[in-house]
Structures are given as structure tokens and as C-alpha cells.
N, C-alpha and C positions, 0 to 999 in steps of 0.2 A: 528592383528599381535602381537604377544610378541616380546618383546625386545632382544630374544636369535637370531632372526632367519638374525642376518646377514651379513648371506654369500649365495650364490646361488651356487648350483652342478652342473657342467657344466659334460652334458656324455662326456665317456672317448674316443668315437670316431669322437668328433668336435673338431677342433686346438682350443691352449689356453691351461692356468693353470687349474689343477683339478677343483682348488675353485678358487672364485673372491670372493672379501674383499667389501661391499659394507662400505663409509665412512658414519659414523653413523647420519651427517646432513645431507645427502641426502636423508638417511631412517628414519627421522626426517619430514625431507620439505614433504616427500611422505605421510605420517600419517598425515601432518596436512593438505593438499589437501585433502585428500580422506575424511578426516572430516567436511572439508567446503565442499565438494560437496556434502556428504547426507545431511548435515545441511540443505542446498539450495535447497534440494530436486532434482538436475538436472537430476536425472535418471525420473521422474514426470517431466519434464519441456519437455527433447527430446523427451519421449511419448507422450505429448501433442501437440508440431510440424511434428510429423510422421501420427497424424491425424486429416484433417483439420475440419471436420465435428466440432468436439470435440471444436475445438480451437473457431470455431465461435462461437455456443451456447454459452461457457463459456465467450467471449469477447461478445457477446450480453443482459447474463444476468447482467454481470459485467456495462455495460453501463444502462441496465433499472432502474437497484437498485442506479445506481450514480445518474439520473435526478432525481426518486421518495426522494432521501436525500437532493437535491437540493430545490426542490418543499417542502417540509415539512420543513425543515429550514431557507429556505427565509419567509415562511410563518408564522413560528414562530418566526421569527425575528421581520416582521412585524406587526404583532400585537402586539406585545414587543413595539413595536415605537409608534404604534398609541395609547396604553397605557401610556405610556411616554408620551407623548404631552398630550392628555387629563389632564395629574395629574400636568404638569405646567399649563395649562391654569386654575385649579382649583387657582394655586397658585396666578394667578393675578401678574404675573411679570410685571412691568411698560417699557421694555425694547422691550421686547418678545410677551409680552401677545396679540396686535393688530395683529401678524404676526401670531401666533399661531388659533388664532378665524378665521383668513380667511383660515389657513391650514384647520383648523375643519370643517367649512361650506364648503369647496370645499370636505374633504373626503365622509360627509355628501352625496351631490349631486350626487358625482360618486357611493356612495353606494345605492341611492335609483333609479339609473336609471337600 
């Protein structure tokens, strides 16, 4: 919309003024709605709830790809940790170091069963 257009032409055979004057922050507020809704994509969003087929797959793939992220970054997390423990116990903490050696022999155990 340009900034010229506003006033709306009412036909000459409906009651009321020729023109109506619309106030220029209404036709302001209007512009910046219809902005934040393409932004939002919600013409994409009603399409998506008018069909449901659509809505599950994409709520299904959206759930597979979230556990596989969960699963691969717990995963590297933990190996993250079991590195980390390895490189203190290297370190021979006097505090640590007996709690760490029985951590290590129990991961030990459960790795090789």
C-alpha cells in the first residue's frame, strides 16, 4: 500500500459521506499487522491446519530429528565426560583420584559386558 491511499470511495448509492478519511494510525497499525503476519508466515501456518495429514508428518518428522539431536548430544557429551575423568585420573588428584579409579573400573565393566 502507498501512503496516498487514505481514504476509501464509498458508491454513491450506499448512505454515508462520499469519502471516509481513514486516521493515518489506523492505516499505520494496519501496515504493521499485515507485516508481522507475512513475517510469521500465518498464511503457511492456516494451510498447515486445514490439512491434517500435512500437520502430522511434519509434527512427526519434527519429533524424529529432536530424539536423533538428543541421542547424538547426550552421546557427545558423554564421551566429553568419560574424557574428562580419564585426564583427572591421569592427573593423580589426592582428593578425587580413589573416587575417579572406581568411577573408571565400573565404566570399564559395564563396557566390556
Amino acid at each position: 500500500m502507498s501512503e496516498d491511499n487514505s481514504t476509501i470511495h464509498v458508491p454513491a448509492d450506499q448512505e454515508g459521506p462520499a469519502e471516509l478519511q481513514i486516521e493515518q494510525e489506523t492505516l499505520d497499525a494496519l501496515k504493521r499487522l499485515a507485516d508481522y503476519l507475512e513475517r510469521m508466515n500465518y498464511a503457511d501456518y492456516v494451510m498447515l491446519t486445514q490439512k491434517p495429514r500435512k500437520l502430522l508428518v511434519s509434527g512427526f518428522l519434527y519429533g524424529v530429528a529432536r530424539g536423533l539431536g538428543y541421542a547424538v548430544g547426550f552421546t557427545i557429551i558423554g564421551a566429553l565426560l568419560i574424557w574428562l575423568i580419564n585426564q583427572l585420573n591421569v592427573l593423580n588428584l589426592p582428593v578425587i583420584g580413589d573416587f575417579i579409579a572406581e568411577l573408571l573400573v565400573y565404566i570399564q565393566d559395564v563396557q566390556s559386558m
